[in-house]
N, C-alpha and C positions, 0 to 999 in steps of 0.2 A: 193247538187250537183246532177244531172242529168246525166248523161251520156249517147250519143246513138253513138254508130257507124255506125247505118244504115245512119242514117242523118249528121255522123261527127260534132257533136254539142257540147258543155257542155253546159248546162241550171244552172244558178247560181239563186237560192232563196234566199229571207232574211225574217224574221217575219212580216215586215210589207206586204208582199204577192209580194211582186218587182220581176221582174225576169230582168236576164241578160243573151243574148245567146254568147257564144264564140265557136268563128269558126275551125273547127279543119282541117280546108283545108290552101293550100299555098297562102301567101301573109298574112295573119293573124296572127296577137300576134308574130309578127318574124322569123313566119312559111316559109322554106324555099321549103318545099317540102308540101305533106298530110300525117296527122301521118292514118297510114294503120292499121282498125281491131283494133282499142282503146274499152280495154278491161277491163280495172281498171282503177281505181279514187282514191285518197287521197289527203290528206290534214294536213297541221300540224299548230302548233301556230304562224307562222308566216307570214301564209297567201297564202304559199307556198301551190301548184296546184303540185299533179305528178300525171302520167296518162302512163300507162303501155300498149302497144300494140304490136300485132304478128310483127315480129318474133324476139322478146327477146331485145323490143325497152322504153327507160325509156326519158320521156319528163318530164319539169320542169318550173314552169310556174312559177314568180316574177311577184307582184305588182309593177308597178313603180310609183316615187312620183309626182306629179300633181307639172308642174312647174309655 
């Protein structure tokens, strides 16, 4: 993972050189607002996306299943 907050992006990589950008502005991924100054990135085994931004803001991104 990628992260910029200048550009409000994650940039997602995989091995075979693939990228995938996800948008960190409003209307995107259920984005209700713009996450503001995303500052940290994590990830756990479940595929689960968290991303930490000023001032004291914790977002949580779910894979959802292809219907």
């Amino acid at each position: 993972y990628v992260l910029s907050h200048e550009s409000a992006v994650v940039v997602v990589s995989d091995l075979d050189g693939g990228r995938k950008v996800m948008s960190l502005r409003r209307g995107h991924c259920g984005l209700r607002r713009d996450i503001p100054q995303a500052e940290g990135i994590a990830s756990d085994d479940r595929d689960t996306l968290w991303i930490v931004s000023e001032p004291n803001l914790f977002y949580r991104f779910t894979r959802m299943a292809a219907s």
